[in-house]
C-alpha positions as CSV (number, residue, x, y, z in Angstrom):
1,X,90.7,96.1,99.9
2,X,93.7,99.2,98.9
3,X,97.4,97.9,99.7
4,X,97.2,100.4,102.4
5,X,94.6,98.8,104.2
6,X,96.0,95.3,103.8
7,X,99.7,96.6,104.7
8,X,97.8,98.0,108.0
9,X,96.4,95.0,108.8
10,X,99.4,92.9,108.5
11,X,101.2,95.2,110.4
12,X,99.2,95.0,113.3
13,X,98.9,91.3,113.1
14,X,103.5,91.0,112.6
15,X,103.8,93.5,114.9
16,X,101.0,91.9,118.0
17,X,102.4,88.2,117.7
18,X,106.1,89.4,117.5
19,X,106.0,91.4,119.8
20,X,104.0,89.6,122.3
21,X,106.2,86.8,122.2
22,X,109.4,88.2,122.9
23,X,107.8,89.7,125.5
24,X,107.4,86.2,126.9
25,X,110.4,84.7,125.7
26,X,112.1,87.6,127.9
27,X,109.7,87.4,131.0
28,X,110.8,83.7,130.9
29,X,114.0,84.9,132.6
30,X,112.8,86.7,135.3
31,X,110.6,85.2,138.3
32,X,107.3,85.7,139.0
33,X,106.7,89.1,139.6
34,X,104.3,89.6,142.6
35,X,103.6,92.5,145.0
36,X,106.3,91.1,147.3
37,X,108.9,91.8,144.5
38,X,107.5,94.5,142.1
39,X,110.8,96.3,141.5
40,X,111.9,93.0,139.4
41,X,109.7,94.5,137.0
42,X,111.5,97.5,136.5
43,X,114.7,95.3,135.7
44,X,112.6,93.5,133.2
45,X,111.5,96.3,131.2
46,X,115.2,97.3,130.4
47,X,115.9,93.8,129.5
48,X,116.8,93.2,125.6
49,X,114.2,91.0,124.4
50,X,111.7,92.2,126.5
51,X,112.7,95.7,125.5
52,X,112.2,94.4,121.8
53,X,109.0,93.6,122.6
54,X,107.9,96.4,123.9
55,X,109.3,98.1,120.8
56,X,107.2,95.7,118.4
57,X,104.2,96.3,120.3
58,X,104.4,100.3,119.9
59,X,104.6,99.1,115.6
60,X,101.2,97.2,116.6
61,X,99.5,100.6,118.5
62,X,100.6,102.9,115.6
63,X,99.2,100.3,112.9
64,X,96.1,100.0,115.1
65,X,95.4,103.2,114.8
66,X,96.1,103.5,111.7
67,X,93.7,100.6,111.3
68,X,91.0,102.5,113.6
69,X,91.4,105.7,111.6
70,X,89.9,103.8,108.3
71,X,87.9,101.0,109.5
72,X,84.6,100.6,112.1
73,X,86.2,98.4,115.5
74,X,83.6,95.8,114.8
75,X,86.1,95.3,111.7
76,X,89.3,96.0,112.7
77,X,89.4,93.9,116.1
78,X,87.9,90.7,115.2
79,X,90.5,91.2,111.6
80,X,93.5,91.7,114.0
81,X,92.5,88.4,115.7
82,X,93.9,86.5,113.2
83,X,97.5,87.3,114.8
84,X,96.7,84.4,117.3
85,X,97.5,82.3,114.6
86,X,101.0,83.5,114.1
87,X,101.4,84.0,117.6
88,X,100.5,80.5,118.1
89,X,102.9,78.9,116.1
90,X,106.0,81.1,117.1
91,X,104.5,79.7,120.6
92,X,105.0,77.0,119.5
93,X,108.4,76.5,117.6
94,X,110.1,79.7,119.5
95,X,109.2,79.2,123.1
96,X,108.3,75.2,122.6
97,X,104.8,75.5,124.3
98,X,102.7,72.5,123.7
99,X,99.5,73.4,122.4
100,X,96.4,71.3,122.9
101,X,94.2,70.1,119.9
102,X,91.1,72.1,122.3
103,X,93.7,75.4,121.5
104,X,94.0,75.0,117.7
105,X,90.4,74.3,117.2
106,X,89.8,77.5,119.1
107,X,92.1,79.2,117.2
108,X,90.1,77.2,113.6
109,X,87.0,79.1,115.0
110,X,88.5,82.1,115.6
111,X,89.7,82.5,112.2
112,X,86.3,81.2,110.8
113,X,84.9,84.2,112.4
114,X,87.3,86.4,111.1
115,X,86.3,85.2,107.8
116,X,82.8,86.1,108.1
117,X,83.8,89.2,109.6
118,X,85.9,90.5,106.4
119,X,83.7,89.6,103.8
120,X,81.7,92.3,104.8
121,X,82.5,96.0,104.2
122,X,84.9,97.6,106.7
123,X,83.0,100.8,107.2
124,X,79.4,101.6,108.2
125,X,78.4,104.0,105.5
126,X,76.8,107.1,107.9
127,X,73.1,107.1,105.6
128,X,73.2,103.3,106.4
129,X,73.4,103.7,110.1
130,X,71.4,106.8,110.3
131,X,68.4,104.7,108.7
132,X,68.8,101.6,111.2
133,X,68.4,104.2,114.7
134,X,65.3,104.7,115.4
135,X,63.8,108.1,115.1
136,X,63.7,109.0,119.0
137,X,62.6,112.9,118.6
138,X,60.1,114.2,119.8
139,X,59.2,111.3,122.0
140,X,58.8,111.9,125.8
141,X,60.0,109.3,128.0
């Protein structure tokens, strides 16, 4: 795998787990929002760390599209999966959630399956998937 593509990756993975926990590190400080109160959520948006997070989650879009414009999404999604690890443990030593042993072995799992996933090529090669579809011309339904 090119620097580039491993630099993409990472950058989506950073970017997704940072950002997603400040958002809730700065949601933390507002109350539920419901429909009876929707306009707190335009106060939240402006808010610093929840602002930051929005931020760090436009990094993640741009680097998963970036990610997208090289890679099949049967590659690139379950890859960026393995930011629930790192969101997991700034979960847990940032906000002080208490995960469950039932949590991390779903998380183990999830990364097994990312494993599997990237030892295989990140692109279908078009002659490849051209031979798998069936020929369907000249058939009548």
């Amino acid at each position: 795998m090119s620097f580039r593509k491993l630099a993409t990756l990472a950058g989506v993975v950073f970017f997704g787990s940072l950002g997603d926990v400040c958002l809730k590190h700065g949601m933390a400080e507002f109350p539920d929002i419901t429909l009876a109160n929707w306009p707190v959520l335009f106060h939240a948006i402006f808010a610093p760390k929840v602002a930051l997070g929005i931020a760090l989650l436009i990094g993640f879009f741009a680097c998963y599209l970036s990610a997208l414009s090289f890679a099949d999404l049967t590659y690139v999604l379950p890859a960026t999966s393995v930011g629930y690890i790192g969101m997991a443990f700034l979960a847990r030593y940032f906000l002080h959630e208490q995960i469950s042993i039932w949590r991390w072995l779903g998380i183990l799992l999830i990364t097994l399956g990312v494993g599997f996933v990237a030892g295989g090529p990140s692109l279908t090669d078009s002659r490849e998937a051209a031979e798998r579809v069936p020929e369907t011309a000249g058939v009548d339904a």
